[in-house]
DSSP file (Angstrom, degrees, kcal/mol; ACC not computed):
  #  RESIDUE AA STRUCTURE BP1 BP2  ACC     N-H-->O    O-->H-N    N-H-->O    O-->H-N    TCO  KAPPA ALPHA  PHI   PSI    X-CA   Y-CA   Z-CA
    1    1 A X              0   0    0      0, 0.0    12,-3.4     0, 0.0     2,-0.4   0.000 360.0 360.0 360.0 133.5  -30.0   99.0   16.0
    2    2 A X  E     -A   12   0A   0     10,-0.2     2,-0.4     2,-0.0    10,-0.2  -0.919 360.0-169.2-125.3 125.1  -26.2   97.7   16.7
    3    3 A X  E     -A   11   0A   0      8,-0.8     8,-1.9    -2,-0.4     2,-0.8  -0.993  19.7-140.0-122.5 132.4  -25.6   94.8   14.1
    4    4 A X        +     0   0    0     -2,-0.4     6,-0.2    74,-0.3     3,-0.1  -0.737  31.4 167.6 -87.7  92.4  -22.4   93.3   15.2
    5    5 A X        -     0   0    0     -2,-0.8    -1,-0.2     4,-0.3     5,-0.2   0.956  56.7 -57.4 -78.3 -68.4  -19.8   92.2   12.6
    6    6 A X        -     0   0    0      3,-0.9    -1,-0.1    72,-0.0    69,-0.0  -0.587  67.7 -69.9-122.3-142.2  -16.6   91.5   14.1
    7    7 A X  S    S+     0   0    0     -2,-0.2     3,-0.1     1,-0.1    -2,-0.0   0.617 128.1  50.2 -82.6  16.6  -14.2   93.5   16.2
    8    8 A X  S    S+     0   0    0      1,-0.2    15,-3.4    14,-0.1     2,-0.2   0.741 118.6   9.9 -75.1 -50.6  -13.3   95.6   13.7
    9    9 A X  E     + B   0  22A   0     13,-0.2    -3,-0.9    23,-0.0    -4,-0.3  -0.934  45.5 179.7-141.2 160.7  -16.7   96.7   12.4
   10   10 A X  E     - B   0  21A   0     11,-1.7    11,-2.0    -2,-0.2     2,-0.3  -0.831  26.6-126.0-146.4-173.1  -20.3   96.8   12.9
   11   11 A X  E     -AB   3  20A   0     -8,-1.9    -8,-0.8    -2,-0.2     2,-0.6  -0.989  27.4-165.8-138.8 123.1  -23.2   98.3   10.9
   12   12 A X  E     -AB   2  19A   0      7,-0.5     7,-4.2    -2,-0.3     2,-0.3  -0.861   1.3-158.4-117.1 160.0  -25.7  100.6   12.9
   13   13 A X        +     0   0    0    -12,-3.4     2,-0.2    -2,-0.6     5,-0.2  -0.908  12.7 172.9-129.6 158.5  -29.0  101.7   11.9
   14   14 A X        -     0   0    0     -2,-0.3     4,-0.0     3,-0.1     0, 0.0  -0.399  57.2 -84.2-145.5-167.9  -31.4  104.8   13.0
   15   15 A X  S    S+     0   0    0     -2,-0.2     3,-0.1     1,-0.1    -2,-0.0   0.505 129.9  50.2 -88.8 -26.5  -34.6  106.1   11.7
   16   16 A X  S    S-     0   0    0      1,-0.3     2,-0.3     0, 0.0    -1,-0.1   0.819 116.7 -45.2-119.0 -95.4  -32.5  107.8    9.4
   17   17 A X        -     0   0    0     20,-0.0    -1,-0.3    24,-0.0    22,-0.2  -0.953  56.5 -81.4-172.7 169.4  -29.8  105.4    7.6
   18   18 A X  B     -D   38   0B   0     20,-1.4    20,-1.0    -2,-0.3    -5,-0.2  -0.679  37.6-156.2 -91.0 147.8  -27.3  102.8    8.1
   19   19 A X  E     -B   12   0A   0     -7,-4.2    -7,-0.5    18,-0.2     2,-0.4  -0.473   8.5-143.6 -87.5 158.0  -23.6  103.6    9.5
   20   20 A X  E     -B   11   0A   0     16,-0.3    15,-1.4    -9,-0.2     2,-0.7  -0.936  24.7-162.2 -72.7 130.2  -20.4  101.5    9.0
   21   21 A X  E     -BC  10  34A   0    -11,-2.0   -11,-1.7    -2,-0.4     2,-0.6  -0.970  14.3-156.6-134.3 138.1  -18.6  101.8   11.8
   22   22 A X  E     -BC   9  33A   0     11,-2.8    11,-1.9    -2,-0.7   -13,-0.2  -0.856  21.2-134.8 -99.9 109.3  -14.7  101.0   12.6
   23   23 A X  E     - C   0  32A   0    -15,-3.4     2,-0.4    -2,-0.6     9,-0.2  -0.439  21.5-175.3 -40.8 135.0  -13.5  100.2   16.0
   24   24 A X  E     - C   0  31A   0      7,-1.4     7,-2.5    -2,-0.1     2,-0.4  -0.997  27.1-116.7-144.7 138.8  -10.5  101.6   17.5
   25   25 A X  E     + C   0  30A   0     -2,-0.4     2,-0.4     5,-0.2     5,-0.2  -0.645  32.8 172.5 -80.4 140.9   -8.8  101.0   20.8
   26   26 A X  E >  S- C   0  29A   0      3,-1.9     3,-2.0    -2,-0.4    -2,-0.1  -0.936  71.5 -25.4-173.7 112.2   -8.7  104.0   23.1
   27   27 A X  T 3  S-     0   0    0     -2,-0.4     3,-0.1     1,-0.2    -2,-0.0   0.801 122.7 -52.8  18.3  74.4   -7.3  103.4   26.8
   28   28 A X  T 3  S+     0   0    0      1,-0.1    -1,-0.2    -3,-0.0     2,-0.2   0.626 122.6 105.1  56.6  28.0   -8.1   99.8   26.8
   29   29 A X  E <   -C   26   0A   0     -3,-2.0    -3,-1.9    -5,-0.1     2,-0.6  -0.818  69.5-132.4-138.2 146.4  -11.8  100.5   25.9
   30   30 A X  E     -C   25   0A   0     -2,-0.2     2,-0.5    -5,-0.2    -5,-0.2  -0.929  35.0-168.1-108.5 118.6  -13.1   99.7   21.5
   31   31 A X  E     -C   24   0A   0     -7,-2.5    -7,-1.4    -2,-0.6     2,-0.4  -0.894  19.4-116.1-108.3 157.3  -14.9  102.8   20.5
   32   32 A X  E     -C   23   0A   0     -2,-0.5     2,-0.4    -9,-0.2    -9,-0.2  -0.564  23.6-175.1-102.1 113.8  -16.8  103.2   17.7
   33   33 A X  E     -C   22   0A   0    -11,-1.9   -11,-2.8    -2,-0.4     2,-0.3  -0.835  28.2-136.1-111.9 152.6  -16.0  106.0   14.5
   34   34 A X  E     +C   21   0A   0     -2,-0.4   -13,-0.2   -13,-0.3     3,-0.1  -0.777  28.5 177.8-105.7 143.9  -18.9  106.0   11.9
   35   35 A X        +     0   0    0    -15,-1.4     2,-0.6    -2,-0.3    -1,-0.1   0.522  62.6  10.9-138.2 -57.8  -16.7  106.0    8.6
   36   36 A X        -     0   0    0    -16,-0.4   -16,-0.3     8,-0.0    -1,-0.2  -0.919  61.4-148.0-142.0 159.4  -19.8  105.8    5.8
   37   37 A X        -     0   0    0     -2,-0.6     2,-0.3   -18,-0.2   -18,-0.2  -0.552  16.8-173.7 -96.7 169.1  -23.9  106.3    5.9
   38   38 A X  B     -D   18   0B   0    -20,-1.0   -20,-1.4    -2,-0.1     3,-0.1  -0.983  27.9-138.9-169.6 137.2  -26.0  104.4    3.4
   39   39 A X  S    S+     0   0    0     -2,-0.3     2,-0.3   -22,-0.2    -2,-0.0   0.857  89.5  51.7 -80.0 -31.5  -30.1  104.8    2.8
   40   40 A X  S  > S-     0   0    0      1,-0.1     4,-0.9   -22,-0.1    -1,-0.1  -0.862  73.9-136.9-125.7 168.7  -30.4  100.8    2.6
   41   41 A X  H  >>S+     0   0    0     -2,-0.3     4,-1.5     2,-0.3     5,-0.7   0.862 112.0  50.7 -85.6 -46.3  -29.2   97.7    4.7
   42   42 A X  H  >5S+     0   0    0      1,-0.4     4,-2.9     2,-0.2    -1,-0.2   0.823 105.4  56.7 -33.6 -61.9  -28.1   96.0    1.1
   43   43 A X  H  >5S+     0   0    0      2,-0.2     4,-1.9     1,-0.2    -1,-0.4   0.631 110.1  41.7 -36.1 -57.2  -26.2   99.0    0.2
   44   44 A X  H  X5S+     0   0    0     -4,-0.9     4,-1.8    -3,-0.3    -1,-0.2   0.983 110.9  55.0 -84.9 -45.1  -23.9   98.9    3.6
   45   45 A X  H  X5S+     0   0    0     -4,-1.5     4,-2.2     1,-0.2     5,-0.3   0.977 113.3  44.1 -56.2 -65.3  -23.3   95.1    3.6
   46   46 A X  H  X<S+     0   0    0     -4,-2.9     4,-2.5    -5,-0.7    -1,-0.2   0.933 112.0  46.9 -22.8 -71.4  -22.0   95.6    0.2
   47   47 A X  H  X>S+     0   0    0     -4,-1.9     4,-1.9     1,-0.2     5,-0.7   0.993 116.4  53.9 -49.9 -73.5  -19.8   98.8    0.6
   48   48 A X  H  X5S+     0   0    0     -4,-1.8     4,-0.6     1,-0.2    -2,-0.2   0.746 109.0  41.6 -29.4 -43.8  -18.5   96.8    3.8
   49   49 A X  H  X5S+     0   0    0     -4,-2.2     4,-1.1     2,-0.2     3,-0.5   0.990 113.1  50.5 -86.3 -44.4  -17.5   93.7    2.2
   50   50 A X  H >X5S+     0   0    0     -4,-2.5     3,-3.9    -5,-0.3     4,-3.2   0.943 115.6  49.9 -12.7 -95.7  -15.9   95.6   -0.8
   51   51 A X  H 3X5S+     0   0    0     -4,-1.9     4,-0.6     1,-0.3    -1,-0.2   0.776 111.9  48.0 -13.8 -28.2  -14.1   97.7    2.5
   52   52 A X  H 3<<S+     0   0    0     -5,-0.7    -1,-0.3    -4,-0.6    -2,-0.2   0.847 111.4  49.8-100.2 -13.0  -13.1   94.5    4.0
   53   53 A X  H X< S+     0   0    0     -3,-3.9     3,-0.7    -4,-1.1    -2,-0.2   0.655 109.8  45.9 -99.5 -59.3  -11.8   93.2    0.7
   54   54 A X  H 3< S+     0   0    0     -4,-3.2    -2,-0.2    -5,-0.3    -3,-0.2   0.837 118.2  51.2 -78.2 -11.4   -9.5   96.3   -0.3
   55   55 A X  T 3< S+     0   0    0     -4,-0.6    -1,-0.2    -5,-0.5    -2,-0.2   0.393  86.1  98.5-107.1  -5.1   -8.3   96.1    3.1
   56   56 A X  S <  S-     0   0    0     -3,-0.7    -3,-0.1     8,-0.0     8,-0.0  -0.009  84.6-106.7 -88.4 165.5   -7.5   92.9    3.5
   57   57 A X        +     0   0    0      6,-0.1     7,-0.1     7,-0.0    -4,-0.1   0.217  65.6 142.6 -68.0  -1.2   -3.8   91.4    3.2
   58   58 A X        +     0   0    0     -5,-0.2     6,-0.1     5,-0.1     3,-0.1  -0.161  25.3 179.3 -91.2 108.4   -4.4   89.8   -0.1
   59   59 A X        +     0   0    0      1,-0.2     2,-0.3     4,-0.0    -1,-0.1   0.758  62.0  16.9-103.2 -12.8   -1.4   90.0   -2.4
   60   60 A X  S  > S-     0   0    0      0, 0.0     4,-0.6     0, 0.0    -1,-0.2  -0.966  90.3 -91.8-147.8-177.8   -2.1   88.5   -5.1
   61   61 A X  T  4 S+     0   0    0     -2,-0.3     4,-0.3     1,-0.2    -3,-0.0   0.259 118.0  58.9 -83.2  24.7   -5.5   87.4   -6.9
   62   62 A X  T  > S+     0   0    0      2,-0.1     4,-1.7     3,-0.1     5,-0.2   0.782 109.7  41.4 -63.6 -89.7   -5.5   84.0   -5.5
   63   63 A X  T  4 S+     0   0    0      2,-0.2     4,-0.4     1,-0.2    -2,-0.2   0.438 110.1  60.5 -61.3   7.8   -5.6   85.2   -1.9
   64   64 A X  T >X>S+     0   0    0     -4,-0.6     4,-2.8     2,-0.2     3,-1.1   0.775 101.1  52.5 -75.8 -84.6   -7.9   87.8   -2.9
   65   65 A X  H 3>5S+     0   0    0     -4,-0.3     4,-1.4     1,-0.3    -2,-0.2   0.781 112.0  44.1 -15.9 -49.4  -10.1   85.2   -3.9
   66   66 A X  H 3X5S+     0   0    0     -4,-1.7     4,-3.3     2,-0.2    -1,-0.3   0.882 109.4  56.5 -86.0 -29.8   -9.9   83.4   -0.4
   67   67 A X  H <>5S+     0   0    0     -3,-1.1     4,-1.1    -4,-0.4    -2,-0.2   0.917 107.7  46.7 -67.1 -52.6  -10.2   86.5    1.5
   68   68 A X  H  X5S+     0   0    0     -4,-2.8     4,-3.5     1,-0.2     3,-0.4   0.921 111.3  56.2 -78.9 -22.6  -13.7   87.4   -0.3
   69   69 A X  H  X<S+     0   0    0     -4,-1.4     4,-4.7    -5,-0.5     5,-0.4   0.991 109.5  41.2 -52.9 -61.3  -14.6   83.8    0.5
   70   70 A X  H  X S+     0   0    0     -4,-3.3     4,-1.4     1,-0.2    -1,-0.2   0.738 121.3  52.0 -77.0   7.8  -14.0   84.3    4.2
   71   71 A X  H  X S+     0   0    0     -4,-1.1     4,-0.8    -3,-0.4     5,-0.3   0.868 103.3  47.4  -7.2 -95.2  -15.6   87.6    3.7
   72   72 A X  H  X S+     0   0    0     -4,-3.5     4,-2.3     1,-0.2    -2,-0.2   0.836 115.4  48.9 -58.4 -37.2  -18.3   86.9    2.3
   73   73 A X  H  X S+     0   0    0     -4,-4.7     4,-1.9    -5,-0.4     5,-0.3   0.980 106.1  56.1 -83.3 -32.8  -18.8   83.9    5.1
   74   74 A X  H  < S+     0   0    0     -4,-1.4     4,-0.3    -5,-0.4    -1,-0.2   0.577 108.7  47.2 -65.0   1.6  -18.0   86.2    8.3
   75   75 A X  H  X S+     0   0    0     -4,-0.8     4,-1.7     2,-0.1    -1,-0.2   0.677 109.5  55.4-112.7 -33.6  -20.7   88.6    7.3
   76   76 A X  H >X S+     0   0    0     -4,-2.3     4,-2.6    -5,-0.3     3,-1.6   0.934 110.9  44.0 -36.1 -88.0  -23.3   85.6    6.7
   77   77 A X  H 3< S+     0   0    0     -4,-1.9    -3,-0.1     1,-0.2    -1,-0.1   0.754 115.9  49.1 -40.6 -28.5  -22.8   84.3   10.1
   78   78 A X  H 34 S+     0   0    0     -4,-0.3   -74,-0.3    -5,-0.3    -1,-0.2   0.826 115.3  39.6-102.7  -7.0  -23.0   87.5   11.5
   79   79 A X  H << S+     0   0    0     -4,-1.7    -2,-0.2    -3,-1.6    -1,-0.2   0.570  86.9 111.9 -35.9 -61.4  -26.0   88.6    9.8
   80   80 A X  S  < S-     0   0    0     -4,-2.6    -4,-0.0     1,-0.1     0, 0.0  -0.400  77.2-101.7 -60.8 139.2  -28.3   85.5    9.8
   81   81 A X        -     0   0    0     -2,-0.1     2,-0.5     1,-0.0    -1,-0.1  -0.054  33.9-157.0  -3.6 129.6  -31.0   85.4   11.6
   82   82 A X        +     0   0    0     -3,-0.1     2,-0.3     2,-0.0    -1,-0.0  -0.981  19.5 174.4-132.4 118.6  -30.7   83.3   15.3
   83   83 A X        -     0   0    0     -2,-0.5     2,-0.4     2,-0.0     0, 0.0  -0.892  23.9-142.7-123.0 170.0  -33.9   82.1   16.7
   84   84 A X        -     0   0    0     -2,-0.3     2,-0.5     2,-0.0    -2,-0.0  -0.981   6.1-158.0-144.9 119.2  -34.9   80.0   19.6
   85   85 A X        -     0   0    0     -2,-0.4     2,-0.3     2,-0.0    -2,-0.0  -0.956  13.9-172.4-117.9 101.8  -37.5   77.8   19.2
   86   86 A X        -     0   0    0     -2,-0.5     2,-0.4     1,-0.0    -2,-0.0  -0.588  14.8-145.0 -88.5 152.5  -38.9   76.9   22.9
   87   87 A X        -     0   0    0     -2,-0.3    -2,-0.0     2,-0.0    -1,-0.0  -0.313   8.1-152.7-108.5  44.7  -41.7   74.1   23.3
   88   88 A X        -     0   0    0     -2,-0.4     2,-0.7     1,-0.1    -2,-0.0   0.051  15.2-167.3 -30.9 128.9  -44.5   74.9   26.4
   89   89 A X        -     0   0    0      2,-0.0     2,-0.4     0, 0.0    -1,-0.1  -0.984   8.9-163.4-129.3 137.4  -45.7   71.4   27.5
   90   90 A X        -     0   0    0     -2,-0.7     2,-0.7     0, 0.0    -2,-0.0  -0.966   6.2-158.6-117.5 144.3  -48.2   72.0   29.2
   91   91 A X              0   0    0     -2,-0.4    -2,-0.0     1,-0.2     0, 0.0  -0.943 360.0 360.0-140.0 113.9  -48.9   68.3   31.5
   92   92 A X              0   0    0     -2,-0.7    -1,-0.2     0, 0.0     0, 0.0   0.694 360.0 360.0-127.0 360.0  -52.2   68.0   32.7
């Protein structure tokens, strides 16, 4: 399972445990370095946003503050659920 965050990062999962994984560009191509392993889903989303948080431009604790907001909302969106709800009419 490939959960896609942005292009930076994603979170994969095995049978096993979940990865963080960092993107890097490599002759025009983004490949994928596993950076830390985790036993639960909760547990990597966490570490990550933490990660995304120290890593961020944020200079002082004001723009810290907006940074975990738009955090905290890119890992929503990319997270949630998506369904598609189709309707069969059936016309007889």
């Amino acid at each position: 399972m490939i959960l896609p965050i942005d292009d930076e990062y994603r979170i994969m999962g095995d049978k096993h445990s979940w990865v963080i994984q960092k993107g890097r560009m490599r002759e025009g191509e983004i490949t994928w370095e596993s950076v830390s392993w985790f036993t639960s889903l909760e547990s990597t989303v966490n570490h990550l946003g933490q990660l995304m948080v120290r890593t961020s431009d944020a200079k002082t604790l004001a723009e810290a503050l907006i940074a975990i907001e738009k955090i905290a909302t890119k890992l929503t969106h990319a997270l949630s659920p998506k369904f598609e709800v189709t309707r069969k009419v059936n016309i007889c």
